[in-house]
Residue, then its C-alpha position, 0 to 999 in steps of 0.5 A: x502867157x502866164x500875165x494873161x492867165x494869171x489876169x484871166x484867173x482874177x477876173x474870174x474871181x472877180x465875176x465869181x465874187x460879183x456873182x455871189x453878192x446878195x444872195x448870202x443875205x437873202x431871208x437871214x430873217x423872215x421876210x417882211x411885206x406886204x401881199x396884195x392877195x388877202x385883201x384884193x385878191x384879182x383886183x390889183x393894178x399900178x394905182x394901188x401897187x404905188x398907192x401901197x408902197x406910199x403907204x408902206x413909207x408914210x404910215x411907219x411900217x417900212x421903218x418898222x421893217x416891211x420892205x417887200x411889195x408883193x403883187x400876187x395873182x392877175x398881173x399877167x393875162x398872156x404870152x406872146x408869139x416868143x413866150x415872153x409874159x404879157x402883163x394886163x396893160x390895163x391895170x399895168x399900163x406903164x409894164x411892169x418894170x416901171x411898178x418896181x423902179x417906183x418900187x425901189x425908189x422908195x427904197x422897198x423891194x418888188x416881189x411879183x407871183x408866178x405859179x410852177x404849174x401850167x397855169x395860175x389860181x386864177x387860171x393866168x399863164x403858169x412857169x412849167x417849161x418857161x422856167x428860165x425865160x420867166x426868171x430872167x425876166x423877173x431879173x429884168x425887171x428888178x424883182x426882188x422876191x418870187x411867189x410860186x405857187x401850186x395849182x395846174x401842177x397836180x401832174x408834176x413832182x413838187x421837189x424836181x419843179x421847184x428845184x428847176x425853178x431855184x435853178x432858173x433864179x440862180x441861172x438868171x443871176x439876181x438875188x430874188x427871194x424864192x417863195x414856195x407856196x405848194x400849201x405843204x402837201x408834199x412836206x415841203x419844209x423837209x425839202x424846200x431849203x434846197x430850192x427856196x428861203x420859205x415854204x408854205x406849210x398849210x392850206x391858205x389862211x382866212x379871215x376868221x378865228x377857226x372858220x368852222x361856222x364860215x366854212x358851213x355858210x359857203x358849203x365848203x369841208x371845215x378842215x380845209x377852211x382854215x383861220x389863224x388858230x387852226x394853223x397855228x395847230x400844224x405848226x407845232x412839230x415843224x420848228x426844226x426845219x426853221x432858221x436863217x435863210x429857210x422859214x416855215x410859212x403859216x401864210x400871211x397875216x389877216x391882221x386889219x382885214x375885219x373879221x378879227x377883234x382887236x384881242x384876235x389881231x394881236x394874238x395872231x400877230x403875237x404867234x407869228x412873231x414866236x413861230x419866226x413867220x415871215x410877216x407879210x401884211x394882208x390888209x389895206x394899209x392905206x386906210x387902216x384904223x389906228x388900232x391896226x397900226x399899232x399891232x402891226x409897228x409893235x417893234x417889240x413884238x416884231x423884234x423877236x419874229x426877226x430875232x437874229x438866231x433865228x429859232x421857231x417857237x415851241x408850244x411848250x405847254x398845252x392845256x385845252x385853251x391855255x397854251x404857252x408857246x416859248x422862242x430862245x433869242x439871240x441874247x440867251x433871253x425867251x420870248x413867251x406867249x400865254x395865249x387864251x382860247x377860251x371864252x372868258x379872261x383866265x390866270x396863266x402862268x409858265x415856269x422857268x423849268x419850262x421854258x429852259x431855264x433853272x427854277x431858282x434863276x431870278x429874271x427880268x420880265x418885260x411885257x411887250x404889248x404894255x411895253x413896260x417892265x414888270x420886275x424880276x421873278x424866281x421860278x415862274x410868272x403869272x398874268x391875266x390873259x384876256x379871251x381869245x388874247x395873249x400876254x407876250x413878255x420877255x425874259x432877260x437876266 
């Protein structure tokens, strides 16, 4: 009797530890990826989710880190008599198992979108009471990261539902990546890494510097019409909240969409990277110009969004249009962005004092757009910030 318990106990802590494997690792960094909904909003299917994760491989972005495929909103237009997700055979005709098995042989990971609601944003069958059954079919079907977002739910608590939702991916038994899209009504990232790696902190992002004049066109509130630099805004004050395992999300990146220049694609790319963003690719990068590539596989740029300490960035100084915002790294360096609102090409600097630092201590300064050292400097550091720009630099002993 006692063998038999004592093989019993094993094999529980053998199961114990089965079960446990994966979900530690999950989101140490921000994740990266690829969404689909900035760029084809409704308009997704298996031809452009394969032709993307191709893309992914072929144009040196997985090299550079991106590993999710996300397919947001539209996949999904029923349930049947059992309440099981019935995917668009249409768009989906061969499921959606088959999408992330082709997913996952090009060695990406499979995210998929649900919303904790009754229904999606595109008014699609929501989660709210199919939470468990929902989950575990994700897990059937490989998926590796869960969008969840908030429309159809302004009748329920945003902290219970996401909880029950955290609970039904554990119950389900796959790591998946839980990501809470609830738009920061609720403070969520005083909550969200109870049930989640990631937590949405605004409204949805546009394609536009501020969006003020677009909101005007479209006849909609300007506060709630919000492109990059205006949410940049509402992060600052949040970088406690951050760090390995749960992320602050300012929404995904708008870089290669269009409405940007190329100075604006690499600011916004640049401030994601100090904020330690989850960085996930809006665009078509199936067709997208060399000058987006090379913002989006900027290696150095990434390395201090996924910089294994984990710490947001700080807005440490703010002069109207002249920011300098700072992020400790891992190896006892800072990586700094001046950034230039303005309309025309301005002289910045930082000091040492500012970003923690003695004045007197002599560094290394590395620009990260020019990849170029730039020599050592006592006390502080200067550069021309073109408009509507940045210069990023690293500091090291």
């Amino acid at each position: 009797m006692k063998k038999v318990s004592t093989l019993i106990m094993v094999f529980l802590m053998v199961v114990s530890v089965y079960s446990q494997e994966g979900w530690d690792e999950l989101a140490k960094t921000p994740p990266m990826g690829w969404n689909s909904w900035n760029k084809f909003a409704c308009n997704v299917s298996e031809k452009l989710i394969k032709e993307t994760a191709d893309a992914m491989v072929s144009t040196g972005l997985k090299e550079a880190g991106y590993t999710y495929i996300v397919i947001d909103d539209c996949w999904l237009i029923g349930r049947d008599a059992e309440g099981n997700m019935i995917p668009d055979s249409e768009r989906f005709p061969n499921g959606m198992k088959s999408v992330g098995d082709y997913i996952h042989s090009l060695g990406l990971k499979f995210g998929i979108y649900t919303d904790i609601g009754t229904k999606t944003c595109e008014g699609r069958p929501g989660m709210r009471g199919y939470e468990y059954q929902d989950m575990r079919t994700f897990a059937s079907w490989g998926v590796d990261y869960v969008k969840n977002d908030w429309c159809s739910a302004e009748h329920q608590g945003a902290r219970a539902s996401y909880a029950i939702a955290w609970d039904a991916i554990k119950q389900a038994g796959r790591p998946m990546v839980h990501s809470i899209c609830e738009w920061g009504f609720s403070q969520p990232w005083e909550w969200g890494k109870e049930s989640g790696h990631l937590w949405r902190t605004t409204l949805d992002i546009a394609d536009c510097w501020d969006c003020s004049e677009l909101a005007i066109s479209y006849g909609m509130q300007v506060e709630n019409f919000l492109g990059f630099t205006k949410i940049l805004d509402q992060q600052s004050g949040l970088e406690s909240y951050a760090g390995p395992g749960h992320w602050n999300d300012p929404d995904m990146l708008e870089v290669g969409n269009g409405n940007l220049s190329y100075e604006e694609n690499k600011a916004h790319y640049s401030l994601w990277a100090i904020l330690a963003a989850p960085l996930m690719l809006g665009n078509d990068i199936r067709s997208m110009s060399p000058e987006v590539k090379e913002i989006l596989t900027n290696k150095e740029i990434t390395a201090v969004d996924q910089d294994e300490l984990g710490k947001q960035g700080v807005k440490v100084r703010d002069d109207g249009d002249y920011e300098i915002w700072s992020k400790q790294l891992g190896d006892g360096g800072r990586a700094v962005v001046m950034f230039n609102r303005s309309e025309s090409s301005k002289e910045m600097n930082f000091t040492w004092n500012e970003i923690g630092y003695p004045d007197n201590l002599k560094l290394q300064v590395r620009d990260l757009w020019e990849h170029k050292g730039k020599g050592k400097y006592t006390g502080q550091y200067k550069a021309e910030v073109p408009s509507h720009g940045v210069v990023v630099v690293r500091l090291s002993l």
